[in-house]
C-alpha positions as CSV (number, residue, x, y, z in Angstrom):
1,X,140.4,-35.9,-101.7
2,X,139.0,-39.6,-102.1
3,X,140.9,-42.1,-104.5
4,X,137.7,-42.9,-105.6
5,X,135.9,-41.4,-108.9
6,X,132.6,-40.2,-107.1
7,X,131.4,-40.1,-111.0
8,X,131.5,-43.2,-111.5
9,X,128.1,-45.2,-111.9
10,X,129.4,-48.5,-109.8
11,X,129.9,-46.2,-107.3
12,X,126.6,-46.1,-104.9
13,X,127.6,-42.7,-103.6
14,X,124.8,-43.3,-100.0
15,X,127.1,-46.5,-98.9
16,X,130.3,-44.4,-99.8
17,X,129.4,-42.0,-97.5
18,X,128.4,-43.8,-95.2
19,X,131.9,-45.3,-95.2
20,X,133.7,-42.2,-95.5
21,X,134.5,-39.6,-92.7
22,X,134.1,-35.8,-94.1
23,X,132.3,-37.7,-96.9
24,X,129.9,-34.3,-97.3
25,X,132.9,-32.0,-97.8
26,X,134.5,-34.7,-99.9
27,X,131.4,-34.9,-102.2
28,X,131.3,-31.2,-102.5
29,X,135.1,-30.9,-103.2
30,X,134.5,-33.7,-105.9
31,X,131.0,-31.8,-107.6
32,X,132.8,-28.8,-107.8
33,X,135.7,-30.0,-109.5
34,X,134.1,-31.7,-112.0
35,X,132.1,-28.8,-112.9
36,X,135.2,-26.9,-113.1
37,X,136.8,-29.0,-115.5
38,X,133.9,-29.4,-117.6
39,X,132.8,-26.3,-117.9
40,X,135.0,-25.3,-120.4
41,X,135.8,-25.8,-123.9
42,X,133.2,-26.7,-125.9
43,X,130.7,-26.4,-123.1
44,X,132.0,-23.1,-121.6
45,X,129.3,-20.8,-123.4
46,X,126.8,-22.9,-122.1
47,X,127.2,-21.3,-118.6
48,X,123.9,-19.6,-117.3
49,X,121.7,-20.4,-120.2
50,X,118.5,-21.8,-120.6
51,X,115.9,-22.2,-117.9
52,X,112.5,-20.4,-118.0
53,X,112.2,-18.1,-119.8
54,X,115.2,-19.1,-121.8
55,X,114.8,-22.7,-123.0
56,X,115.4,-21.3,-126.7
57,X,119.6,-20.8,-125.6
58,X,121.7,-23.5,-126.8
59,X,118.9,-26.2,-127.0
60,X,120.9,-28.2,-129.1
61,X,124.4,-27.4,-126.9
62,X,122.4,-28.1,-123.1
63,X,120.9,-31.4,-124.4
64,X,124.8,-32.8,-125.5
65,X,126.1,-31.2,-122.1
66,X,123.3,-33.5,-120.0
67,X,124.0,-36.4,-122.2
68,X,127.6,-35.3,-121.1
69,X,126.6,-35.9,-117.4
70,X,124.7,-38.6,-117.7
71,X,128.2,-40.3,-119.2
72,X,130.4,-39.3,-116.6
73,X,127.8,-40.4,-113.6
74,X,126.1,-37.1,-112.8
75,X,122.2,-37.9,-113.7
76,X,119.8,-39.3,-111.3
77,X,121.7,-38.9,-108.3
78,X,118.8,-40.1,-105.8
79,X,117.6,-43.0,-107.7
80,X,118.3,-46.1,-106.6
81,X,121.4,-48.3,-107.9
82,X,119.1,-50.9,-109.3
83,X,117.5,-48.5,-111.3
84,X,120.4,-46.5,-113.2
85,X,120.8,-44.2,-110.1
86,X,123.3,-43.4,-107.9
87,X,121.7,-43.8,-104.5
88,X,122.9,-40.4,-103.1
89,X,121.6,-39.7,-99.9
90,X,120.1,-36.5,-99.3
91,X,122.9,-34.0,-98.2
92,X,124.2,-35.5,-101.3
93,X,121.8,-34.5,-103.8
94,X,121.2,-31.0,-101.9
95,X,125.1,-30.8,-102.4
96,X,124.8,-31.4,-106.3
97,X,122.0,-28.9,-107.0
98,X,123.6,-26.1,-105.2
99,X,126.8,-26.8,-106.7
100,X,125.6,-27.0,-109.6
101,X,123.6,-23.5,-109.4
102,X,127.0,-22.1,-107.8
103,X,129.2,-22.9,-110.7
104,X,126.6,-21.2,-113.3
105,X,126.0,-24.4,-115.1
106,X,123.0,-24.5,-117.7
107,X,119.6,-25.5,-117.3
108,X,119.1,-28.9,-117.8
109,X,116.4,-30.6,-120.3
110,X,115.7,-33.5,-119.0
111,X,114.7,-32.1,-115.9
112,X,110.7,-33.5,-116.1
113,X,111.7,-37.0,-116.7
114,X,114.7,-37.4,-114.0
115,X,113.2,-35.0,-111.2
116,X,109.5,-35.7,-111.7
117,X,108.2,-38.8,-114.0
118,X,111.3,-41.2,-113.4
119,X,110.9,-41.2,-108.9
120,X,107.5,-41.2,-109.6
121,X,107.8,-44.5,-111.9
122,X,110.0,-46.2,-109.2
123,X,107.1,-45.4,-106.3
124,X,104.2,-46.0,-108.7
125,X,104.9,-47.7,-111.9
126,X,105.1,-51.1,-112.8
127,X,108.9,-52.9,-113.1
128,X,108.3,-53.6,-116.8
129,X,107.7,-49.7,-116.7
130,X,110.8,-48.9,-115.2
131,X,113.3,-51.2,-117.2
132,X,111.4,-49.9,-120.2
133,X,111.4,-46.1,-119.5
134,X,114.2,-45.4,-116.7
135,X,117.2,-46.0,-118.7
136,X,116.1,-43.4,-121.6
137,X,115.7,-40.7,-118.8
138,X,119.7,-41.9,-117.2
139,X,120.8,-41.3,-120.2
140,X,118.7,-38.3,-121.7
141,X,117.7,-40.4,-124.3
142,X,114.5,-39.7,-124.1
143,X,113.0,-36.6,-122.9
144,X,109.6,-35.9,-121.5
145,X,106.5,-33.6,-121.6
146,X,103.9,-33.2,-118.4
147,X,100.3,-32.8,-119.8
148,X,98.3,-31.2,-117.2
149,X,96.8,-28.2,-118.1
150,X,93.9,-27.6,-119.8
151,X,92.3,-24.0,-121.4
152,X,88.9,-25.1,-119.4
153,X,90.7,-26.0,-116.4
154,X,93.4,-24.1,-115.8
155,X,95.6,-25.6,-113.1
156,X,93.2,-27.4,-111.3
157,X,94.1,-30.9,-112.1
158,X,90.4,-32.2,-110.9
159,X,88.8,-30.3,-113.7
160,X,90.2,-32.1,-116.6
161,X,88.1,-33.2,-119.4
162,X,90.9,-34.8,-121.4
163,X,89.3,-38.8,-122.4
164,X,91.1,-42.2,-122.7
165,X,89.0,-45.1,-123.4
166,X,90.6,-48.9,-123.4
167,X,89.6,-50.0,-126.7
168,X,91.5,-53.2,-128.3
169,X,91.3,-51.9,-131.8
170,X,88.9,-54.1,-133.5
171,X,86.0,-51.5,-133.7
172,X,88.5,-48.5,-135.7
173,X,90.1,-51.3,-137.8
174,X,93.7,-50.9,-136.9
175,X,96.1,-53.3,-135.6
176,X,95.9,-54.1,-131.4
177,X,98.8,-53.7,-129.5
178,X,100.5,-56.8,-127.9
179,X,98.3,-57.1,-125.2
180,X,95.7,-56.6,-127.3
181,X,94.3,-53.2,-126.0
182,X,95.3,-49.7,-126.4
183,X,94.0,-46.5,-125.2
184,X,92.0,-44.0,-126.9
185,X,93.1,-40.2,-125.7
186,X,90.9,-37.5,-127.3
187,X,91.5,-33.7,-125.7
188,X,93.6,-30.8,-125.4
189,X,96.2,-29.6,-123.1
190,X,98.1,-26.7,-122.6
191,X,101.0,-24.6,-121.6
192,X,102.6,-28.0,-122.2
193,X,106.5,-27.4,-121.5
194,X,109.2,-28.3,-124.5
195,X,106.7,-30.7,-126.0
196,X,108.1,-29.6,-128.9
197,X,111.1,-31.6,-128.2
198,X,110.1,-34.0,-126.3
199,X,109.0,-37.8,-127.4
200,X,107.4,-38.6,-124.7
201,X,104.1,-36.9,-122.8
202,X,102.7,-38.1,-119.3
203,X,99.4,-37.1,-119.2
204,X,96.1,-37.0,-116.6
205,X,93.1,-38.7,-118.6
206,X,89.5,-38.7,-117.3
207,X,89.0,-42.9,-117.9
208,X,85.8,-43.1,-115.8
209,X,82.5,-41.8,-118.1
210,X,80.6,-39.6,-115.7
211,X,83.6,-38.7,-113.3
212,X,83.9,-35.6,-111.7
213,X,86.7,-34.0,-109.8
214,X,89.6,-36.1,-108.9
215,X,87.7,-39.6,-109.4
216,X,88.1,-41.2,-112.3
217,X,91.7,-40.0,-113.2
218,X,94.3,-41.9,-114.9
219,X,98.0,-41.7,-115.5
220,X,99.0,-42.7,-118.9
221,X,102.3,-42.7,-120.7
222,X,101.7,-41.3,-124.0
223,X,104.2,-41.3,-127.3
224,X,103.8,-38.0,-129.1
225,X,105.5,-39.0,-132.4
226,X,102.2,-40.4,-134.0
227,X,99.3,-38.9,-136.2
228,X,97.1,-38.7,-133.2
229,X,99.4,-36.2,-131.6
230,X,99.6,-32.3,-132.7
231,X,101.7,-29.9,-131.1
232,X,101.5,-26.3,-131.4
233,X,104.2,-23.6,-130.0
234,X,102.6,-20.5,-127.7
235,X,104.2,-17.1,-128.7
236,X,104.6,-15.8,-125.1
237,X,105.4,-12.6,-123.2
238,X,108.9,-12.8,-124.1
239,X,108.6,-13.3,-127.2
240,X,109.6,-16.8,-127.4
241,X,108.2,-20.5,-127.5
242,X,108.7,-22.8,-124.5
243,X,105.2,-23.9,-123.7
244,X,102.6,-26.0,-126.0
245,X,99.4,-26.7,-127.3
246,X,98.9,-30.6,-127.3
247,X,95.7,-32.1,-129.3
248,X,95.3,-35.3,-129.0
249,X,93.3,-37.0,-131.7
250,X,91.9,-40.8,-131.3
251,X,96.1,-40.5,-130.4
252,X,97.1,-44.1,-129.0
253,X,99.2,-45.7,-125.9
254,X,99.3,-48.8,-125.1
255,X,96.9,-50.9,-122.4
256,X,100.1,-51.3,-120.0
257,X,101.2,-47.5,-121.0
258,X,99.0,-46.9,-117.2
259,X,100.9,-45.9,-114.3
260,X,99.1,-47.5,-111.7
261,X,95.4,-48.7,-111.9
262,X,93.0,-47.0,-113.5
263,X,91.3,-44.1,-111.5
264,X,94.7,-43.8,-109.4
265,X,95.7,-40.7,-111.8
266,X,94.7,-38.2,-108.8
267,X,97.1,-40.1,-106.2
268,X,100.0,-40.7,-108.8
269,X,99.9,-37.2,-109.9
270,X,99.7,-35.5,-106.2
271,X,103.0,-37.8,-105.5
272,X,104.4,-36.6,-109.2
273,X,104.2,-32.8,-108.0
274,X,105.5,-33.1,-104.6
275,X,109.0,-34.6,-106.3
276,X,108.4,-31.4,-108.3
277,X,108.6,-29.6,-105.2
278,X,112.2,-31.8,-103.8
279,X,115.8,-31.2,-103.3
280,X,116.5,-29.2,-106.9
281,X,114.7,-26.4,-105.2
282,X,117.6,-25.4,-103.2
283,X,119.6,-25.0,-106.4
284,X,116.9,-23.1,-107.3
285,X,117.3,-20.6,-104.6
286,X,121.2,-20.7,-105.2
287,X,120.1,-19.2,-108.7
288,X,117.6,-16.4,-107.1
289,X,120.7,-15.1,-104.7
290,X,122.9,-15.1,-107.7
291,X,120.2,-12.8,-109.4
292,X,119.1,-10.9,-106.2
293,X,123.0,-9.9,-105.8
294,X,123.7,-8.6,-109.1
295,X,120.3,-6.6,-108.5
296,X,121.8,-5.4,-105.3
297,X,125.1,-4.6,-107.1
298,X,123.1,-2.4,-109.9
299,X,121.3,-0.6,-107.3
300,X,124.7,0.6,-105.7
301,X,126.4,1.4,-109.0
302,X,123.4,3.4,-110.5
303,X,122.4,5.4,-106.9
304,X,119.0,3.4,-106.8
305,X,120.0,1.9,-103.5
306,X,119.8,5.4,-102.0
307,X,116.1,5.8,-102.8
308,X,114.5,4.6,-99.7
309,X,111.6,2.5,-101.1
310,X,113.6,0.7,-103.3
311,X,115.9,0.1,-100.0
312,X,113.2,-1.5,-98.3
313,X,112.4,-3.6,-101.5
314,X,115.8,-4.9,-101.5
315,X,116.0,-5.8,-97.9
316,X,112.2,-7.2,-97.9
317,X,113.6,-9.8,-101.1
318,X,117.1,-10.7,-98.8
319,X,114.7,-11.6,-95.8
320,X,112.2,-13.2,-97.9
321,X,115.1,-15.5,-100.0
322,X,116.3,-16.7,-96.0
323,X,112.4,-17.5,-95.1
324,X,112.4,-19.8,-98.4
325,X,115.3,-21.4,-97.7
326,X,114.4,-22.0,-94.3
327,X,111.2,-23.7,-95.3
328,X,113.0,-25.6,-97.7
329,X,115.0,-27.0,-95.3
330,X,113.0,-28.0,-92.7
331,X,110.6,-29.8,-95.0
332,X,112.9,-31.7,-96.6
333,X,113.8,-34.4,-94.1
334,X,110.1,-34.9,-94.0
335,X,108.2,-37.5,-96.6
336,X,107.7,-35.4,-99.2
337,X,104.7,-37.2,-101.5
338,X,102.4,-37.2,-98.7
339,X,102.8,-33.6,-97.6
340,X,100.6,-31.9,-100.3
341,X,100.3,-28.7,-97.8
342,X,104.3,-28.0,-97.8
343,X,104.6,-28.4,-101.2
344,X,101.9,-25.8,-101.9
345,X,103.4,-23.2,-99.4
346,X,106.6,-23.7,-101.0
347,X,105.3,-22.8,-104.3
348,X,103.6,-19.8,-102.7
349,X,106.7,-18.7,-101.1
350,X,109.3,-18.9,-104.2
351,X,106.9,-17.9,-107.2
352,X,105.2,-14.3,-105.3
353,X,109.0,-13.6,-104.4
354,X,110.6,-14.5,-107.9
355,X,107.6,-12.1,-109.2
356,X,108.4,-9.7,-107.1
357,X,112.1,-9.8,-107.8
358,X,111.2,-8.9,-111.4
359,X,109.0,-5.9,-110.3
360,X,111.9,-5.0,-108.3
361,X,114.6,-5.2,-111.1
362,X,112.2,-2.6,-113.2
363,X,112.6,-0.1,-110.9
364,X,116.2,-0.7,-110.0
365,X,117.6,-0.9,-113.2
366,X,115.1,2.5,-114.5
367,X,115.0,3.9,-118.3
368,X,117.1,1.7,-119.7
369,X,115.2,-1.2,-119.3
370,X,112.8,-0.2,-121.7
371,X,115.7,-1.1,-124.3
372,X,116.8,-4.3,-125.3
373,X,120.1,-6.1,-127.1
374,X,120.7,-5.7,-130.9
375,X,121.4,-9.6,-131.2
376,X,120.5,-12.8,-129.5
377,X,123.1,-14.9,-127.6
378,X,123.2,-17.2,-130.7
379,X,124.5,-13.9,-132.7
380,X,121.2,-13.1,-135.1
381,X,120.2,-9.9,-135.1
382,X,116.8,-9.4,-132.7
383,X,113.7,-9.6,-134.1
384,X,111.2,-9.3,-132.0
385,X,108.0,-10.5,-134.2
386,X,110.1,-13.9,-134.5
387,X,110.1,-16.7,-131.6
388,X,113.2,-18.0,-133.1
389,X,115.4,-15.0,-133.1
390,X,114.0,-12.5,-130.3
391,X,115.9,-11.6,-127.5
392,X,115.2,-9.6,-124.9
393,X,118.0,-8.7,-121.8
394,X,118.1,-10.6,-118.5
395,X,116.1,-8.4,-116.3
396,X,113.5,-7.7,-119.1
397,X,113.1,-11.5,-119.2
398,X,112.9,-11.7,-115.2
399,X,110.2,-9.1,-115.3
400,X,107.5,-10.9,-118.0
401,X,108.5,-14.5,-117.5
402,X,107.4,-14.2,-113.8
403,X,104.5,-12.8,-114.4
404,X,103.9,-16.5,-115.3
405,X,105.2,-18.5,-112.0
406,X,102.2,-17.7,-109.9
407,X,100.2,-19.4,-112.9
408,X,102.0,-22.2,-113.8
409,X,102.5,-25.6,-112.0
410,X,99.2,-24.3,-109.9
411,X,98.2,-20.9,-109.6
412,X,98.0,-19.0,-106.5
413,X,94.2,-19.5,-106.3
414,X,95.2,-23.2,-106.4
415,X,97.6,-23.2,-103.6
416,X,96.2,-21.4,-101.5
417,X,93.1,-23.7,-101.8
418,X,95.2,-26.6,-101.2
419,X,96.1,-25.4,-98.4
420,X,92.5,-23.7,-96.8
421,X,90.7,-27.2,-97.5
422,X,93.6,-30.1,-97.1
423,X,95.4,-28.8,-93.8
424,X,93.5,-26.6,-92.1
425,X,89.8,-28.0,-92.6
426,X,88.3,-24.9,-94.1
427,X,85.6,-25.5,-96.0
428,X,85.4,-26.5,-99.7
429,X,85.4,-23.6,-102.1
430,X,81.9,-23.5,-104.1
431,X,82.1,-24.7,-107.4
């Protein structure tokens, strides 16, 4: 075991290892420790909560534990030094995630603003952007919201109607920002995940008059504490409230509040979900074997396993889990924002087998799935007409919340387009 605390933040863990023999195994032994020891205590209920699904568990409890992390060194591994990271190499970060899935840790909260909006700020953004926003994400300071969606659009990120118009505040009265501009967002979004905790939004604009499709787009940073700004909770399948309504309102940001120029919101957002699609998907798939093998471990104690279709179900999921993983990690070494294709097969490939592991659970599990826990994991007796205090088992919540991850973070119909029109040259659907 190194003398060195790998958790410590002046440590740049990519020249350690590259200084370091067995510095993989070390890493791990180091990852897995930590999570051991931490674990525990006033953080030991917190193991496999929250995620999808489940974002209601322990809100409160999961945002202290990733505030714990971000103290002892553990947040944006793959960041560069400069910029709060840790500069973890690769093998590094695919170390942490499936660690961290192996040792049952919670879901983490600040998982849009350190996976997706801070890497993309450090390839697109400006550097008073990052010293302004990048050190609220390290810390989990600051969490953020993605506003995408749209109820006339769907997931197709070219068809938003969403307006921002640079204005500098002299026509509405109210006081101009420093740099004597702000921008004017009027619009909707929707299915707008844990804005309801969240300060901050980043959000696709239309800030061309006229523009169709992907022209025209902006990226703007957007506070959602202000008058402007309405959030509404969805009810969903499950029974709770994860995803949003956003309205914004003659809502405000400020002229520099643009991640790149305006009209790049297309290309900054198509590098934004391929970091969507990077390394935390392997901890991902550490998760789906965790579920797929209690599955497997129902089947055999309830005599479902002997029914042959069920059988074949079972074996279809193993070989399907290996393909994914597979695909992961051959992609991975590649450059990852400028392979829109990969990104889109990968999403095909884990959401149509996580909805087809719920399907599968139904019929394994039989009868008594159709029955559900008297109290919720906080200890409040189930209500099921309440989003606050409904509770509904694990494989009850695997079966409706996938029915959602062939919509979300683009459909199917999406994907598959992507992929028909951008790699292989088909022609363009008719719109």
């Amino acid at each position: 075991m190194t003398s060195i605390n790998l958790a410590d933040r002046s440590v740049d863990l990519g020249e350690w290892a590259r200084t370091t023999p067995d510095a993989a195994e070390t890493f791990a032994t180091a990852v897995r420790a930590w999570l051991d020891e931490n674990l525990a205590g006033e953080f030991a209920h917190l193991k496999g909560r929250g995620g999808p699904g489940s974002e209601h568990e322990f809100f409160d409890d999961r945002l202290a534990w990733d505030r714990h992390l971000a103290r002892a060194g553990w947040t944006c591994l793959g960041w560069p030094t400069r910029y709060g990271g840790r500069g973890a190499t690769l093998e590094q970060r695919i170390i942490f995630h499936q660690e961290y899935a192996r040792a049952n840790a919670p879901a983490r909260v600040n998982h849009l603003g350190e996976e997706l909006l801070g890497p993309t700020l450090i390839e697109y953004g400006t550097e008073e952007q990052k010293q302004r926003f990048l050190p609220g994400i390290v810390d989990v300071t600051e969490l953020w919201a993605q506003g995408y969606s749209e109820p006339g659009a769907g997931s197709d990120l070219a068809g938003v109607s969403t307006t921002a118009r640079l204005d500098d505040g002299s026509t509405d009265g109210s006081a101009p920002s420093a740099s004597g501009a702000r921008w004017i967002i009027n619009g909707q979004k929707v299915w707008t995940s844990l804005a309801h905790v969240a300060q901050w939004c980043f959000v696709i604009c239309r800030t061309e008059k006229g523009s169709t499709r992907h022209k025209g787009l902006s990226f703007l940073l957007v506070p959602i504490d202000q008058p402007g700004v309405t959030v509404r909770p969805i009810q969903q399948l499950t029974g709770t409230s994860e995803f949003n309504e956003v309205f914004f309102d003659d809502a405000v940001a400020d002229a520099d509040l643009i991640v790149g120029e305006p009209g790049d919101g297309w290309k900054v957002a198509m590098g934004l979900l391929q970091f969507e699609r990077g390394v935390s998907t392997l901890g991902q798939q550490v998760g789906f074997d965790r579920e797929l093998r209690n599955l497997m471990e129902i089947a055999e104690s309830n005599g479902s396993a002997q029914n042959p279709e069920i059988a074949s179900r079972i074996t279809r999921a193993w070989i399907g889990l290996k393909v994914m993983r597979a695909h992961a990690q051959r992609t991975l070494a590649g450059d990852i924002v400028s392979e829109a294709g990969q990104a889109s097969v990968a999403k095909l490939l884990w959401a149509n087998w996580h909805r087809d592991l719920g399907e599968l659970a139904m019929a394994v599990v039989g009868a008594p799935s159709l029955i559900g826990p008297t109290a919720t994991v906080e200890g409040v007796v189930n209500d099921i007409t309440d989003p606050d205090n409904v509770e509904l088992d694990d494989w009850q919540r695997l079966f409706l919340f996938t029915r959602a991850d062939t919509i979300y973070g683009g459909s199917n119909e999406v994907q598959r387009n992507i992929i028909a029109e951008r790699v292989l040259g088909l022609p363009r659907e008719a719109r």
